[in-house]
mmCIF file as Biopython writes it, N, C-alpha, C and O atoms, coordinates in Angstrom:
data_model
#
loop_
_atom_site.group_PDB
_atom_site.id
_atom_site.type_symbol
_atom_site.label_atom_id
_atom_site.label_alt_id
_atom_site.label_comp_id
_atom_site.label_asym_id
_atom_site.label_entity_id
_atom_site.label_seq_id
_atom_site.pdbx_PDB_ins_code
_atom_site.Cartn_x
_atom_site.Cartn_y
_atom_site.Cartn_z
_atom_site.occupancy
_atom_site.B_iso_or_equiv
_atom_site.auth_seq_id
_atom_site.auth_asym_id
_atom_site.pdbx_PDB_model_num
ATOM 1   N N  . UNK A ? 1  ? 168.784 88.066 151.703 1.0 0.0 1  A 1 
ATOM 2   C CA . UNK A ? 1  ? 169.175 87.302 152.887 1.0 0.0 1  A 1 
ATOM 3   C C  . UNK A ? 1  ? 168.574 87.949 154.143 1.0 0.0 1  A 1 
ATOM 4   O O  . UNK A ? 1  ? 168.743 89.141 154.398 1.0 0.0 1  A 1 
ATOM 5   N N  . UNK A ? 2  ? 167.761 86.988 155.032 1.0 0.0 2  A 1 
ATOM 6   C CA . UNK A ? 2  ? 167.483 87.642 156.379 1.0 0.0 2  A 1 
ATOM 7   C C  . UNK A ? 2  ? 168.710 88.057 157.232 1.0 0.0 2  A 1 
ATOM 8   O O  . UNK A ? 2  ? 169.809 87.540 157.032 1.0 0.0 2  A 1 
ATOM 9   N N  . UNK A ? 3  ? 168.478 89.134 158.323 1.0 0.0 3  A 1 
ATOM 10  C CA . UNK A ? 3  ? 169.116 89.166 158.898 1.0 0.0 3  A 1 
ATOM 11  C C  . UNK A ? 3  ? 169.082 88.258 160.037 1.0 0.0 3  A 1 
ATOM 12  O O  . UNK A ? 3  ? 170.143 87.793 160.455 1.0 0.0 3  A 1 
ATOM 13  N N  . UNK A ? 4  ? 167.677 87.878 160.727 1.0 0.0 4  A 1 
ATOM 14  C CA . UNK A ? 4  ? 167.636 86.914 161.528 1.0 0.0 4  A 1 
ATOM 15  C C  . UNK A ? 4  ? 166.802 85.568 160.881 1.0 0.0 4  A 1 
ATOM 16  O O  . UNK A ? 4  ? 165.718 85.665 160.306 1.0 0.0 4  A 1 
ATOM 17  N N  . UNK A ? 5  ? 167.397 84.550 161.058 1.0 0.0 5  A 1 
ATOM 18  C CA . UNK A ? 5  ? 166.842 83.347 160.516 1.0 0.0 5  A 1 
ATOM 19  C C  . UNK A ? 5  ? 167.533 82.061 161.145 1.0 0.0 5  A 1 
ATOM 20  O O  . UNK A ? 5  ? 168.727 82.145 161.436 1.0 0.0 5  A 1 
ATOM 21  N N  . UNK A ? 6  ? 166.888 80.950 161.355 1.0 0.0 6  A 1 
ATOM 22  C CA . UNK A ? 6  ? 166.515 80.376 162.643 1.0 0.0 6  A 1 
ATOM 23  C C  . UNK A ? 6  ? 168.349 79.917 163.063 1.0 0.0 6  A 1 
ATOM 24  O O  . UNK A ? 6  ? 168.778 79.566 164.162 1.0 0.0 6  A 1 
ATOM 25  N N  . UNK A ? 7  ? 169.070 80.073 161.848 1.0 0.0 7  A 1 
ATOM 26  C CA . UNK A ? 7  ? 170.674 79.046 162.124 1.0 0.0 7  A 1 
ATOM 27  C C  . UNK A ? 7  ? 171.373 80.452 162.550 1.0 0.0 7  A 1 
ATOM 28  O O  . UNK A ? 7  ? 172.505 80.402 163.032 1.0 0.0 7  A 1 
ATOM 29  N N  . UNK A ? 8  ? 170.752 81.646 162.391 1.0 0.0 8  A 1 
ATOM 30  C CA . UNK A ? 8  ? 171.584 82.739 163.260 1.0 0.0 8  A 1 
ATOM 31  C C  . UNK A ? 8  ? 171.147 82.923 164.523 1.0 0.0 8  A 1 
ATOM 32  O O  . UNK A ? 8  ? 172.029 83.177 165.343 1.0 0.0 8  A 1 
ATOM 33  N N  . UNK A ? 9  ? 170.052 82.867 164.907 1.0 0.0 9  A 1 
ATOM 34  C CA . UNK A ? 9  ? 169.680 82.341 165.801 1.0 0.0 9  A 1 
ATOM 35  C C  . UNK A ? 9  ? 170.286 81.200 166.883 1.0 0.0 9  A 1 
ATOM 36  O O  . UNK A ? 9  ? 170.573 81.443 168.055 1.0 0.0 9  A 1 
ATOM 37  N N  . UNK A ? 10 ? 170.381 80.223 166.377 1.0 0.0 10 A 1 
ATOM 38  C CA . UNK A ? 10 ? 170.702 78.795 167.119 1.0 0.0 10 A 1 
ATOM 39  C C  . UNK A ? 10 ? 172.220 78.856 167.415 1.0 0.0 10 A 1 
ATOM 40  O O  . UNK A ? 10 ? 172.743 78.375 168.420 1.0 0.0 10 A 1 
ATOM 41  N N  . UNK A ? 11 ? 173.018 79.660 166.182 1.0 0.0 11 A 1 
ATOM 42  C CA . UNK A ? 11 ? 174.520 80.051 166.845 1.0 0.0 11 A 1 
ATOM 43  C C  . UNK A ? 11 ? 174.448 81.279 167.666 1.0 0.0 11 A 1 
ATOM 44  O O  . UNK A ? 11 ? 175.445 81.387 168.380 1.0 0.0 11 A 1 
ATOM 45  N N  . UNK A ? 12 ? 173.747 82.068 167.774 1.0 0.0 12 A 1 
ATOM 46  C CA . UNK A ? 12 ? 173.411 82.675 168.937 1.0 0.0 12 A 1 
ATOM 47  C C  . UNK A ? 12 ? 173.825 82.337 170.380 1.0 0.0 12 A 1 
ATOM 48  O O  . UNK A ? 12 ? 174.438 82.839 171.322 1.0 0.0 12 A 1 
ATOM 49  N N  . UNK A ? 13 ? 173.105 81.120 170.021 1.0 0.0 13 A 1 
ATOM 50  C CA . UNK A ? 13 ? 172.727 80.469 171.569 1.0 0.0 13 A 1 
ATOM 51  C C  . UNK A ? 13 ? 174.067 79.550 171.808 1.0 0.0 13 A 1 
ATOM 52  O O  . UNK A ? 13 ? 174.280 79.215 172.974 1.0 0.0 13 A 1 
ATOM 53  N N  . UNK A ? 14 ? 174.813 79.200 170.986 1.0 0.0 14 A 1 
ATOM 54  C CA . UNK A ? 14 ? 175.525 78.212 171.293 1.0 0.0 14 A 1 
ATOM 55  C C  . UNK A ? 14 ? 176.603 79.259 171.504 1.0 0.0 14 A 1 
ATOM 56  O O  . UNK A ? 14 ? 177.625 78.731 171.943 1.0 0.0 14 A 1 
ATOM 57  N N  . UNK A ? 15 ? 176.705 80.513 171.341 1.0 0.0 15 A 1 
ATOM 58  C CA . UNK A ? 15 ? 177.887 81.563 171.916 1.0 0.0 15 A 1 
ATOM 59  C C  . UNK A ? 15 ? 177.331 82.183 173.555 1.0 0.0 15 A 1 
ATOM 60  O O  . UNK A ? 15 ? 178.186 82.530 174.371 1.0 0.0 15 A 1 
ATOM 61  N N  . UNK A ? 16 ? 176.252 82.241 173.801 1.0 0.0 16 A 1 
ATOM 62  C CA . UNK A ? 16 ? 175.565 82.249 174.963 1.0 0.0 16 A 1 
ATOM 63  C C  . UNK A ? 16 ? 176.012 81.386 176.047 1.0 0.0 16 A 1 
ATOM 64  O O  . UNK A ? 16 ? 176.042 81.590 177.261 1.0 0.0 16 A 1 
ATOM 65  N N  . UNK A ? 17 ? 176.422 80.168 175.203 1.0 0.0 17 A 1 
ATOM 66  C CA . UNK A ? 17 ? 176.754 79.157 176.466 1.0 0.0 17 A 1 
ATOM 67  C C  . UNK A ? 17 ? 177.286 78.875 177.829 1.0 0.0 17 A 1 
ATOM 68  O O  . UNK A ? 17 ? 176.867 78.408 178.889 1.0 0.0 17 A 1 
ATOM 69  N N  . UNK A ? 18 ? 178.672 79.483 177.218 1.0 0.0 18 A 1 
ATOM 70  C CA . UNK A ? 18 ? 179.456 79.705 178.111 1.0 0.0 18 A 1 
ATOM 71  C C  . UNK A ? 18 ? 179.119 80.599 179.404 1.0 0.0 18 A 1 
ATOM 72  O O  . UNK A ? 18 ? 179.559 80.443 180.542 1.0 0.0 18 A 1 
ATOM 73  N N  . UNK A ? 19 ? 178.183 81.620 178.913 1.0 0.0 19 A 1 
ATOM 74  C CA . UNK A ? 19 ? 177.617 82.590 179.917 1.0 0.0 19 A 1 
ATOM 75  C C  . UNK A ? 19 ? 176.583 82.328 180.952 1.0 0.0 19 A 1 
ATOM 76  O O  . UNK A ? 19 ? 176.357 83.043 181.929 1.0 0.0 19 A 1 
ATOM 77  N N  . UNK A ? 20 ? 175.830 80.952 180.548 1.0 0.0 20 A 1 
ATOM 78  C CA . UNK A ? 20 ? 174.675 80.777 181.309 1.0 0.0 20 A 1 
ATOM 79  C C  . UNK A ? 20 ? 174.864 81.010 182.563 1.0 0.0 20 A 1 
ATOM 80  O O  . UNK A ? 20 ? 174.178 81.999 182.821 1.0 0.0 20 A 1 
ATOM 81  N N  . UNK A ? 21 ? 175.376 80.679 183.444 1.0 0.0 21 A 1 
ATOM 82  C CA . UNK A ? 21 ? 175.276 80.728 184.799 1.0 0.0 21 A 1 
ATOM 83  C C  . UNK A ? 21 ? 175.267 82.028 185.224 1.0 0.0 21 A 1 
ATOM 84  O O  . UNK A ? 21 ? 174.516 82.220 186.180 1.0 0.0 21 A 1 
ATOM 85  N N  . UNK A ? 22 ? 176.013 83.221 184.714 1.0 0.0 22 A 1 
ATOM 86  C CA . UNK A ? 22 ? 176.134 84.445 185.062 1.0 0.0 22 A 1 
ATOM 87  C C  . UNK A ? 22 ? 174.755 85.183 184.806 1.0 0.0 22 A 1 
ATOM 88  O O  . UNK A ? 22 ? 174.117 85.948 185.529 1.0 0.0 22 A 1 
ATOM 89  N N  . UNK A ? 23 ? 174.430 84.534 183.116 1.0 0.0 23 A 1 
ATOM 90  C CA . UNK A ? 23 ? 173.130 85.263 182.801 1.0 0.0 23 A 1 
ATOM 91  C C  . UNK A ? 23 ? 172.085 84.065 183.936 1.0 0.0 23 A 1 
ATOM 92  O O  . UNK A ? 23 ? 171.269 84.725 184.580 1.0 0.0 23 A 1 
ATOM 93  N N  . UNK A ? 24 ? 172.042 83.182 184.111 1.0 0.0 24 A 1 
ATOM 94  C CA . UNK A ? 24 ? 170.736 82.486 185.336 1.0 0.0 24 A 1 
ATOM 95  C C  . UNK A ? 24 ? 170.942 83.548 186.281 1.0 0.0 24 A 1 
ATOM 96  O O  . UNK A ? 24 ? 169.843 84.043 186.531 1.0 0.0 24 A 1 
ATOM 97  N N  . UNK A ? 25 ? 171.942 84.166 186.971 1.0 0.0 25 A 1 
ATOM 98  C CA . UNK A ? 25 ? 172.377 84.657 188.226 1.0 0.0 25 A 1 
ATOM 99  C C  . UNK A ? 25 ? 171.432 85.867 188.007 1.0 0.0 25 A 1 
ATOM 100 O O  . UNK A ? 25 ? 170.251 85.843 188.355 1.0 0.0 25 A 1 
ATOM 101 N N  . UNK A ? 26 ? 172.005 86.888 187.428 1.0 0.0 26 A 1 
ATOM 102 C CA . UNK A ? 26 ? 171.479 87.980 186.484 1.0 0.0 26 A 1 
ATOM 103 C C  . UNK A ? 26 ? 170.150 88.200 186.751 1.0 0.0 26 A 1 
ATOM 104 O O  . UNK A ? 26 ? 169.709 89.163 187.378 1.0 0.0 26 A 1 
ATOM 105 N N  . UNK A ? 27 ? 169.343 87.060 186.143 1.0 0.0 27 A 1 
ATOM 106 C CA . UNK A ? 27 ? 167.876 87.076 186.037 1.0 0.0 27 A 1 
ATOM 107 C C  . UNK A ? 27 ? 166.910 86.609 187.366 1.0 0.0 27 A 1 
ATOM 108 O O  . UNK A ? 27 ? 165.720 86.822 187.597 1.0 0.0 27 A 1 
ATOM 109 N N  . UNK A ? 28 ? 167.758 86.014 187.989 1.0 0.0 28 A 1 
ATOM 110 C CA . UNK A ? 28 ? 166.906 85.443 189.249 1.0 0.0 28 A 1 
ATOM 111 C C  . UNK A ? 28 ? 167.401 86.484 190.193 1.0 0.0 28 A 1 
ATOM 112 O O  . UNK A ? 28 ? 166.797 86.369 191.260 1.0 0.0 28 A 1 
ATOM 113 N N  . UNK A ? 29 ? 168.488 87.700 190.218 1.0 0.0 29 A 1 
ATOM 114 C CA . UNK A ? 29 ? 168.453 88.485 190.869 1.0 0.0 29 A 1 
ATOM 115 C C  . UNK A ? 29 ? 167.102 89.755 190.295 1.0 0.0 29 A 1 
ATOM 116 O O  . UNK A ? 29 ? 166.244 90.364 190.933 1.0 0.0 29 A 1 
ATOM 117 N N  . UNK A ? 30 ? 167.435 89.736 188.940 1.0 0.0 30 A 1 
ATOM 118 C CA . UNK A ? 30 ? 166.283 90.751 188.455 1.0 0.0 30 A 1 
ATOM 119 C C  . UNK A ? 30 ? 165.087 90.237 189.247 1.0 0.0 30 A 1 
ATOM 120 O O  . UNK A ? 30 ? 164.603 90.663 190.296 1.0 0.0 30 A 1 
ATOM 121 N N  . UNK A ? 31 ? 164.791 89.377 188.600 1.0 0.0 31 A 1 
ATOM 122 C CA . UNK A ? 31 ? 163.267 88.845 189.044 1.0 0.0 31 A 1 
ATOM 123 C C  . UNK A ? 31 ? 162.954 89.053 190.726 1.0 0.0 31 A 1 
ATOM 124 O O  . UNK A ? 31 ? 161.893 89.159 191.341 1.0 0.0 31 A 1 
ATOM 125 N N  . UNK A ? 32 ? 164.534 89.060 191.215 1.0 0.0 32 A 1 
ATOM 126 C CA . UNK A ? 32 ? 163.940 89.509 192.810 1.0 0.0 32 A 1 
ATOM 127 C C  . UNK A ? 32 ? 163.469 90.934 193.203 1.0 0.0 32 A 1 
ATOM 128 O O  . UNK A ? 32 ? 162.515 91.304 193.888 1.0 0.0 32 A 1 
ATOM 129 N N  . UNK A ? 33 ? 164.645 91.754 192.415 1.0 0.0 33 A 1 
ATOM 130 C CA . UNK A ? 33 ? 164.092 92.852 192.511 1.0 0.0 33 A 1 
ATOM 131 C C  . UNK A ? 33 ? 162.638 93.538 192.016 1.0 0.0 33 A 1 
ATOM 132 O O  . UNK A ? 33 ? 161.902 94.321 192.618 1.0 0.0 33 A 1 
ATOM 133 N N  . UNK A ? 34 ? 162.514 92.930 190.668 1.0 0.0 34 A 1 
ATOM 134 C CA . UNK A ? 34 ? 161.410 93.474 190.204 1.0 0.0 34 A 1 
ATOM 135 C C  . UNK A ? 34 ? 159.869 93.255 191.214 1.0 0.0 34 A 1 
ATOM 136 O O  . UNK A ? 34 ? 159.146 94.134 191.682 1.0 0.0 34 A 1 
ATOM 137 N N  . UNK A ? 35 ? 159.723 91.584 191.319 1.0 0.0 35 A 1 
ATOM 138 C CA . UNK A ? 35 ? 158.474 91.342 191.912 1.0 0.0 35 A 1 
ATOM 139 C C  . UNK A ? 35 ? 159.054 90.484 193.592 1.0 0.0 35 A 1 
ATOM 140 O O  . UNK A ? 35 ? 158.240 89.856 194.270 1.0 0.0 35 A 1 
ATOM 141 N N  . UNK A ? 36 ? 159.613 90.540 193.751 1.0 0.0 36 A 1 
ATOM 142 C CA . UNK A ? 36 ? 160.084 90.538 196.085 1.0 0.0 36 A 1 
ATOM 143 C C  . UNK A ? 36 ? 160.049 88.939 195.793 1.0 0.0 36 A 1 
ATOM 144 O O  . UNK A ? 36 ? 160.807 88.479 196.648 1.0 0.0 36 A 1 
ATOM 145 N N  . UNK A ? 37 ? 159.744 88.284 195.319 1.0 0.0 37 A 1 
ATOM 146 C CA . UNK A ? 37 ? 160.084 86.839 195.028 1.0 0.0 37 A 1 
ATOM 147 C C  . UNK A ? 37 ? 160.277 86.045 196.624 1.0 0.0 37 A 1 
ATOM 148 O O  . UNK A ? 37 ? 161.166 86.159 197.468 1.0 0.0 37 A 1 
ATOM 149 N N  . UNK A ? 38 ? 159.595 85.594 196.605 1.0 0.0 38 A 1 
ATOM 150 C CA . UNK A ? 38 ? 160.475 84.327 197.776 1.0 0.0 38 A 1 
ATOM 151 C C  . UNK A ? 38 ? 160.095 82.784 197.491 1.0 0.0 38 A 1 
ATOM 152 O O  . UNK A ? 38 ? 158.918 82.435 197.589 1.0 0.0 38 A 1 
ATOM 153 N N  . UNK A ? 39 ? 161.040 81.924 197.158 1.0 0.0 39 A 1 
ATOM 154 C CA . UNK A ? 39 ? 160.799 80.911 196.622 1.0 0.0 39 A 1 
ATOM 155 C C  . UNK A ? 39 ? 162.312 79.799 196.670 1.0 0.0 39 A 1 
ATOM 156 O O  . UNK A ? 39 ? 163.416 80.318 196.838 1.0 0.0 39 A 1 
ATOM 157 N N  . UNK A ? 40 ? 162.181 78.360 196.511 1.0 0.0 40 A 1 
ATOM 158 C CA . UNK A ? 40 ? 162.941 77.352 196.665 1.0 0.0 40 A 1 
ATOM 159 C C  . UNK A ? 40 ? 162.782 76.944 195.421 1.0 0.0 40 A 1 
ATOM 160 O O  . UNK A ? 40 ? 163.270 75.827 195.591 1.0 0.0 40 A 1 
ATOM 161 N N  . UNK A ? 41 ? 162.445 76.958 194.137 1.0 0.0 41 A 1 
ATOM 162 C CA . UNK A ? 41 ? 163.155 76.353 193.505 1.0 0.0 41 A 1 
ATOM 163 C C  . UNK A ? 41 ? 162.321 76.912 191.773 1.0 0.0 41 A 1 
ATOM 164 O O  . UNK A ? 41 ? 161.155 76.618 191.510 1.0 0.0 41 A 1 
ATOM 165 N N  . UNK A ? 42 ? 163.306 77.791 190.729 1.0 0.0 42 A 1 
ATOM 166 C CA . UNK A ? 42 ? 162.669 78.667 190.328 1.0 0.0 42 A 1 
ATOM 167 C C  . UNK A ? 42 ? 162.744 77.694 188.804 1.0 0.0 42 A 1 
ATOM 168 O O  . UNK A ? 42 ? 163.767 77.241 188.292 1.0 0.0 42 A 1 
ATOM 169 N N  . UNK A ? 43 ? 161.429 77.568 188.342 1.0 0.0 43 A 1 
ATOM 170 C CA . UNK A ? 43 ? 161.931 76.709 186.829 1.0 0.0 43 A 1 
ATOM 171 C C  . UNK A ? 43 ? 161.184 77.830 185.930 1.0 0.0 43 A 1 
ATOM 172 O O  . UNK A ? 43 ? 160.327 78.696 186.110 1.0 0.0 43 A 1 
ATOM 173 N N  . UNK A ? 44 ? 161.816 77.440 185.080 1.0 0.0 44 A 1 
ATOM 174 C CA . UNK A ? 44 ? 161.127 78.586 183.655 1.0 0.0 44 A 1 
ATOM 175 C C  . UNK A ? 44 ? 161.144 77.652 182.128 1.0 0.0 44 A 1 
ATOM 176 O O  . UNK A ? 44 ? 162.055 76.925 181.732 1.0 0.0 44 A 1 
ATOM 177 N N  . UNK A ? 45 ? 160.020 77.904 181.551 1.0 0.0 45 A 1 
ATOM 178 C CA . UNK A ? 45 ? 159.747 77.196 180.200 1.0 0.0 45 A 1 
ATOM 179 C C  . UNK A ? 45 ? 160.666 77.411 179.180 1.0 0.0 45 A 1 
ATOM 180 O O  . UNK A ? 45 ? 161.317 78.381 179.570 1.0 0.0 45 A 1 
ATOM 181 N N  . UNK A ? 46 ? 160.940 77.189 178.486 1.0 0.0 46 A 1 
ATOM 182 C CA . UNK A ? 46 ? 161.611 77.350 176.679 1.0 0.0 46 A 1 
ATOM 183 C C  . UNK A ? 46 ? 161.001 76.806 175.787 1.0 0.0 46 A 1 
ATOM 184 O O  . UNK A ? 46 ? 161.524 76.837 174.673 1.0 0.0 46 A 1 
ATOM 185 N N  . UNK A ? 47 ? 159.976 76.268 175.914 1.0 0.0 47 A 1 
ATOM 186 C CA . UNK A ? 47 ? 159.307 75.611 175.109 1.0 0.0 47 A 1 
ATOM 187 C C  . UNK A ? 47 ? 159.126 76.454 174.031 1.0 0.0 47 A 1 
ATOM 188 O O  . UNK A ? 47 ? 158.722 77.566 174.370 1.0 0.0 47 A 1 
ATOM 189 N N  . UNK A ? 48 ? 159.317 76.269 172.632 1.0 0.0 48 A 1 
ATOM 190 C CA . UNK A ? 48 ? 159.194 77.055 171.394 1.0 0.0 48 A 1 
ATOM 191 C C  . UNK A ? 48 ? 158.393 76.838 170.201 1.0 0.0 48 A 1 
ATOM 192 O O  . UNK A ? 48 ? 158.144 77.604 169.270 1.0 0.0 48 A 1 
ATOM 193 N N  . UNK A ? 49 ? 157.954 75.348 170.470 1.0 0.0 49 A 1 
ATOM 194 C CA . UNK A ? 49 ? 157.462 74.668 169.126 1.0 0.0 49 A 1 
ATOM 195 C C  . UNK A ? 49 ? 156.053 74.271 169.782 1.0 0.0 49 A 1 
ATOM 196 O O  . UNK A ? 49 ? 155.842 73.719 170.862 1.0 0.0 49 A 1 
ATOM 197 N N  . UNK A ? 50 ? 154.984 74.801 168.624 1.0 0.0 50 A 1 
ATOM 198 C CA . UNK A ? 50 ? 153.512 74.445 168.957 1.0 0.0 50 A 1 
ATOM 199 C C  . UNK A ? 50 ? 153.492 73.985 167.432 1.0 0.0 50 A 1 
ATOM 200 O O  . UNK A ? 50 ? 154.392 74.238 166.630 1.0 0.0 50 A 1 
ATOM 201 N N  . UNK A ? 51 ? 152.415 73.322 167.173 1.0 0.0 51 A 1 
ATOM 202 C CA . UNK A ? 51 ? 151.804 73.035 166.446 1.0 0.0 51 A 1 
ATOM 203 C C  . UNK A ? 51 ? 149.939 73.195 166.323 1.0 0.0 51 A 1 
ATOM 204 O O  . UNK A ? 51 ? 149.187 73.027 167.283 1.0 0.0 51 A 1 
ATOM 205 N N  . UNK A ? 52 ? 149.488 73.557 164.894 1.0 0.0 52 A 1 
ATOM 206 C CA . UNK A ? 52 ? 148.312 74.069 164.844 1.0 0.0 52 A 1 
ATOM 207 C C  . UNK A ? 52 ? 147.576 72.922 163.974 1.0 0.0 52 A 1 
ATOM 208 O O  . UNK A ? 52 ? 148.213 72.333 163.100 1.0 0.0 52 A 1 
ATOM 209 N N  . UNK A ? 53 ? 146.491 72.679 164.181 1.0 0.0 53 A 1 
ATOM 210 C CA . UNK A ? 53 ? 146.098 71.712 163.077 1.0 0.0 53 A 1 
ATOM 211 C C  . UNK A ? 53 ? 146.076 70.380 163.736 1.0 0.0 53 A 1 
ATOM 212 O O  . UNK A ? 53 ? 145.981 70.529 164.954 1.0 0.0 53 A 1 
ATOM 213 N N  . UNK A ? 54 ? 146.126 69.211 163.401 1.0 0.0 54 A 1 
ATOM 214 C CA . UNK A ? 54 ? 145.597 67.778 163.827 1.0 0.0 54 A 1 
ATOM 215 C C  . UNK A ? 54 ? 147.496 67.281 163.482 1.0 0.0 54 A 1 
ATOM 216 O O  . UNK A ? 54 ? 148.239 66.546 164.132 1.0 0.0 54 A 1 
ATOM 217 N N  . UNK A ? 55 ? 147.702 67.936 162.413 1.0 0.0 55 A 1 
ATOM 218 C CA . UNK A ? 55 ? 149.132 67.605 161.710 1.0 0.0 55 A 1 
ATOM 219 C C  . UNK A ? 55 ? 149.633 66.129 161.634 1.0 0.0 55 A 1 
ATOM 220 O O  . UNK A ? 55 ? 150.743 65.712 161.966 1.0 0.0 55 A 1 
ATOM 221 N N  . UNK A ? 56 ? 148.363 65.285 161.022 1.0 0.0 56 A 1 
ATOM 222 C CA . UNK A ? 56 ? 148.573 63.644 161.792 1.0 0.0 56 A 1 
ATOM 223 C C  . UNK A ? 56 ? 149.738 63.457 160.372 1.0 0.0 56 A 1 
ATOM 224 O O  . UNK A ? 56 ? 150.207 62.397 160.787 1.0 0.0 56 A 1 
ATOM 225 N N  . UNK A ? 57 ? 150.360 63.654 159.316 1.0 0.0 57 A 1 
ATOM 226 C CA . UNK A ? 57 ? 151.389 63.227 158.773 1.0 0.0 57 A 1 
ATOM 227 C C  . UNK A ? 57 ? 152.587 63.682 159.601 1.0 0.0 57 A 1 
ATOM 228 O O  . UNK A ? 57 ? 153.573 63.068 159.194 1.0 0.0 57 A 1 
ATOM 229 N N  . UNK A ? 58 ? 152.873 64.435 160.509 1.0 0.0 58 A 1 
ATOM 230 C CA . UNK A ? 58 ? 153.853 64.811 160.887 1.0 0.0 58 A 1 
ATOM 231 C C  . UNK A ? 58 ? 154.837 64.263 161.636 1.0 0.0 58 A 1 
ATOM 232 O O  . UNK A ? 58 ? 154.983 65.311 162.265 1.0 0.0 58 A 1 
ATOM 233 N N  . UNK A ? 59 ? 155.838 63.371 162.246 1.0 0.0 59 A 1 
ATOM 234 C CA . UNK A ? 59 ? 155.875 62.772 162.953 1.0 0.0 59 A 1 
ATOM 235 C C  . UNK A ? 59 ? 156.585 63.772 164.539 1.0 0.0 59 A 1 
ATOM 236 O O  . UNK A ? 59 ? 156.756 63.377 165.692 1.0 0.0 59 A 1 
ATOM 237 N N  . UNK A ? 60 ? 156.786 64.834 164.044 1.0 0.0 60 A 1 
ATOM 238 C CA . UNK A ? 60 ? 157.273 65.363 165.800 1.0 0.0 60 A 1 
ATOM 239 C C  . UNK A ? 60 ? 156.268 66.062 166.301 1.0 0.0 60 A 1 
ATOM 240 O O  . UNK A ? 60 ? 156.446 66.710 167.332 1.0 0.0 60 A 1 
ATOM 241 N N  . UNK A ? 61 ? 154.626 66.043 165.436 1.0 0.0 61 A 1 
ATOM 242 C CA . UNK A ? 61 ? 153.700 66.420 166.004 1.0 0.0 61 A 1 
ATOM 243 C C  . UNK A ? 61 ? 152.976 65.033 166.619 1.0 0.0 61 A 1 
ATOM 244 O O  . UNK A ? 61 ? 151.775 65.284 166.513 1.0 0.0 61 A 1 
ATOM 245 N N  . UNK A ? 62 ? 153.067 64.131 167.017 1.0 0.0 62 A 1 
ATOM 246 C CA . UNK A ? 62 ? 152.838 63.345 167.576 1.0 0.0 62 A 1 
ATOM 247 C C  . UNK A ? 62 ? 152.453 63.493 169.111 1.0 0.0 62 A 1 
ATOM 248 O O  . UNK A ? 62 ? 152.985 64.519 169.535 1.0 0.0 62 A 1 
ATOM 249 N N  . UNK A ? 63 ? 151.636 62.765 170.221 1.0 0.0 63 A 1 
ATOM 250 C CA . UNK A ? 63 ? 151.561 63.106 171.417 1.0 0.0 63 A 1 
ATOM 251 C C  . UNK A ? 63 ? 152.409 62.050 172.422 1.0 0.0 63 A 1 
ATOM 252 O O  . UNK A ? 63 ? 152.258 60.828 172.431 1.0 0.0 63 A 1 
ATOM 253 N N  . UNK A ? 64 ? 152.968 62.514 172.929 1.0 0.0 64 A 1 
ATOM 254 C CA . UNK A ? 64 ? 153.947 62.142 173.544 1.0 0.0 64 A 1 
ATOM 255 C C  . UNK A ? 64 ? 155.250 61.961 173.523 1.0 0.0 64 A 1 
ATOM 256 O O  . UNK A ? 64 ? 155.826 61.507 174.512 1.0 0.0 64 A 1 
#
């Protein structure tokens, strides 16, 4: 048995939840300190899923 594998993972995140705002707070203070930041409106990616290949049977590799 893994220790990490993707459904320990994903309940991970769903115990995280509750915390988001403290951890957003957290990080957009880090990020000030680290690099002096000055900015109106801060977005950040999560994007996790790429695909390699043409993958034309696939259907969530699709474009769009």
């Amino acid at each position: 048995m893994d220790l990490v594998n993707e459904d320990r993972l994903y309940r991970a995140l769903d115990r995280l939840l509750p915390h988001k705002r403290a951890l957003e707070s957290h990080l957009v203070a880090r990020l000030r300190e680290l690099f002096a930041l000055n900015y109106d409106l801060l977005l950040y990616d999560v994007t996790s899923t790429y695909f390699e290949g043409q993958a034309a049977n696939n259907p969530l590799a699709q474009r769009g």
